[in-house]
Structures are given as structure tokens and as C-alpha cells.
N, C-alpha and C positions, 0 to 999 in steps of 0.2 A: 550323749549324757546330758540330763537337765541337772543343774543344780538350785538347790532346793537354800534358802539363802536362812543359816540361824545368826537368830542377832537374839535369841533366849526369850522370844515369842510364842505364844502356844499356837496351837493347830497346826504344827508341821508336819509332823507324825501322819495325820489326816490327809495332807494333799500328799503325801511319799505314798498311804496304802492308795490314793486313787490311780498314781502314776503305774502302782503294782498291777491292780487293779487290767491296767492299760497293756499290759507289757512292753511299759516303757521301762527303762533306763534310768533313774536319777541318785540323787545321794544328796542328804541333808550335811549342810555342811559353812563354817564360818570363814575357812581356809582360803584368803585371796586369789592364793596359785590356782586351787581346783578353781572357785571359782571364774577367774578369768579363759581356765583351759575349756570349761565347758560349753557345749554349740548352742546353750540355753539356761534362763534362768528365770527362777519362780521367786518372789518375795513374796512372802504370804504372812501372816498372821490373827492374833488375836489381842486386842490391849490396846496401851493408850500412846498417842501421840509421842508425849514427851517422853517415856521411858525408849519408846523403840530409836527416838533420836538419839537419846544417852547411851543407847547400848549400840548403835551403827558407830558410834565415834570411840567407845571405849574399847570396840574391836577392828576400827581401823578401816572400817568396809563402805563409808564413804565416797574419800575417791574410787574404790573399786566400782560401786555401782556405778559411779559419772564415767570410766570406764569402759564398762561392758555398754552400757546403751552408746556412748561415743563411738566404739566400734563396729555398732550395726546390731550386736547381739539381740534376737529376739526375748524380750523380757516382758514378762507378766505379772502386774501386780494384783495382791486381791486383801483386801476390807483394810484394814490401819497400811496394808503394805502399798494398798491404792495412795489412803489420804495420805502419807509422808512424802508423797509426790508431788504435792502440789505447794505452793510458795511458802503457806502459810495454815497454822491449823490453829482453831478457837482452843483446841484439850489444852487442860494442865493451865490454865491458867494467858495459853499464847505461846505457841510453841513454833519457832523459825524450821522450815522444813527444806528439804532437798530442792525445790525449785526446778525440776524435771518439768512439769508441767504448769501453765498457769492459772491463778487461780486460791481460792481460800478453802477451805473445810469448816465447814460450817456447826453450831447446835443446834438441834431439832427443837423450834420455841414453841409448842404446840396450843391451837388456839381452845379446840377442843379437849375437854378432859380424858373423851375415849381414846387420844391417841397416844398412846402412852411409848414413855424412853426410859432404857434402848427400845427403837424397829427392832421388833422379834417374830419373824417370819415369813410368809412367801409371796412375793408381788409379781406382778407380771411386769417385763422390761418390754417396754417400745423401741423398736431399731429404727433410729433416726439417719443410718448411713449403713451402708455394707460395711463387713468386715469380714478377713476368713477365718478366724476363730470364729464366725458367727454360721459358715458353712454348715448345712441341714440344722439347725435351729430357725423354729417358726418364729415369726414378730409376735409379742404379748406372750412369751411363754415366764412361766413361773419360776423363779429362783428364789434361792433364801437369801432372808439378811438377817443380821445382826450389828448393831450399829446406834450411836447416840449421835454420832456429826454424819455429817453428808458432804462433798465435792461440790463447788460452786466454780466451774474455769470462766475465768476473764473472756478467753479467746473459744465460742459457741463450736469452732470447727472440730474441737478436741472430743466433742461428746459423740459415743456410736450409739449409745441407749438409754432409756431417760426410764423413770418410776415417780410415782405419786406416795408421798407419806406426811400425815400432818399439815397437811396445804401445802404441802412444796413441791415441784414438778423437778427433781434433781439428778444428778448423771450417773448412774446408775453401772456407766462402760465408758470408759474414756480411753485415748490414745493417739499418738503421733509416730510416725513414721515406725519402728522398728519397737515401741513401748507401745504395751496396752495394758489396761490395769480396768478393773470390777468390785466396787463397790459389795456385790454379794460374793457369798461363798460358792463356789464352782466347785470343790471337792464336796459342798453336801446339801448340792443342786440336783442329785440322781442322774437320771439318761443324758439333760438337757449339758447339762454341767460336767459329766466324762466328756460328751463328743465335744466341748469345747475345750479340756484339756488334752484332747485327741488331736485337735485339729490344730493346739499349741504345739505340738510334741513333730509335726511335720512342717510349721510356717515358719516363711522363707524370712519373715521380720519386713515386708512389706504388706501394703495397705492391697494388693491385689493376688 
């Protein structure tokens, strides 16, 4: 069973029908017990920074995340459920984050006017390192985004795929050991974006 992680973010619904989709197994759900019992778990969403902090601590689900990744659980984050991963995020004004990974989330300051915020739409990601969530997906394939910040990690090794938006060359798939987390949307990436919710729904939460 994956559990599908609500802290009262949108687009959960969205990766449950992909999971369906899959015939996989999963269940939306805020409930620490379920969450900690299940062999998997998705953080997903849609929103801002500082609200998804307020609302991880207003339900308690904090340490459960620090948790389930301390135990090896394979976890996957995707778009704000990426950036709350990292030390630190520019939303809301400066918003202190989970510290999973290292690193800031950045605003997109764009130099030209054509490139307009939020990134809305589909780029192609560069595979900067293997991964098996990345298993039958081609390097340069297209994924969606949606997004006004970006991931910026301290530590270069954490990045598996990079994109171009507004001059920034930014991490696009990041991950360490048993965490991996995607900057675009994977539930409404089409073919490319099932088989990599396919190939979360079997990974062992190692890098090989």
C-alpha cells in the first residue's frame, strides 16, 4: 500500500486516480499510524510553502515524515511536496522547511519578459545520473510543471535531472538514498510520468 500523504493540499486526488490508473494500491490519508504502516509514501501537492508547513505541523505529520524516510521508506516527493524538502524556501515571505535535503527553493527572477511566473508547462528534463524511477524513461523527455520557485541544493550530488526556465539551469529530480522528489508533476506527465509512478510503486528505496 502507498500512502498518499494529505496535509489539505490540492492535487491529491490526481496522483490517487494515476495510482488507480496503475493498479496500484494506495489511500489518501493524514492518519500517522496508516502512514507509518505503509511500504510507501507519496507527498504531493499543489500550493504554497508556508501554508503546507502550517498545515504538516497543525497535523502532527512532521516527525512522521522524518520517520518514515529514517526508516528507509521509499518516499516521493512532487512540486511544493519536492520544495518543503529542502532547508529552506524564498514563499511566503521565508519559510524554514523540513531540512531533508540540502539546499534553498528559490524565485524565478526572470530576465526576460517572455518568461513569464508561475513555469506553466512542459520542458524537457536532462538525466544527470541514473535512477530507477528513471527505468524506460529517455534522457530530454518532456514533463509538466507548474511552479513560481525552483530547488537550488547546496550539495550537486542530490540532483538526478536538471531543466531550463528563465535562465536558470535548476533541479528538476532530486534525491538521496531512500527520498526522491520531482519538481514537475508526474501524475500529469502522461506515459512518461505513469511509468515513473510504476517503477515508484516496485522501488526497493535504493539508488540501484
Amino acid at each position: 500500500m502507498i500512502a498518499i500523504i494529505d496535509y489539505r493540499a490540492g492535487n491529491l486526488t490526481s496522483v490517487k486516480l494515476a495510482f488507480d490508473a496503475l493498479g496500484t494500491e494506495s489511500v489518501v490519508t493524514s492518519d500517522p499510524a496508516v502512514i507509518r504502516s505503509c511500504a510507501r509514501v507519496v507527498f504531493p501537492g499543489v500550493g504554497a510553502a508556508g501554508s503546507a508547513m502550517r498545515n504538516l505541523a497543525d497535523l502532527n505529520l512532521i516527525t512522521v515524515l522524518r520517520e518514515v524516510i529514517a526508516a528507509g521508506t521509499p518516499f516521493l516527493g512532487i512540486c511544493v511536496g519536492t520544495q518543503v524538502l529542502f532547508d529552506f524556501s524564498e514563499e511566503d515571505g521565508g519559510t524554514d522547511a523540513l531540512g531533508l535535503l540540502p539546499g534553498r527553493v528559490r524565485l524565478f527572477k526572470p530576465a526576460d519578459s517572455r518568461d513569464k511566473v508561475p513555469h506553466m508547462g512542459w520542458n524537457q528534463v536532462r538525466i544527470v545520473r541514473p535512477h530507477p524511477l528513471l527505468a524506460g524513461v529517455a534522457d530530454n523527455t518532456d514533463f509538466y510543471f507548474v511552479h513560481s520557485y525552483y530547488p537550488d541544493p547546496s550539495d550537486p550530488a542530490v540532483t538526478i535531472g536538471v531543466t531550463d526556465y528563465a535562465g536558470v539551469a535548476f533541479a528538476a529530480m532530486v534525491g538521496r538514498g531512500n527520498l526522491v522528489a520531482t519538481q514537475f508533476h508526474v501524475e500529469k506527465s502522461g506515459r512518461p510520468g505513469l511509468r515513473m509512478l510504476k517503477n515508484f510503486s516496485t522501488w526497493n528505496g535504493t539508488d540501484r
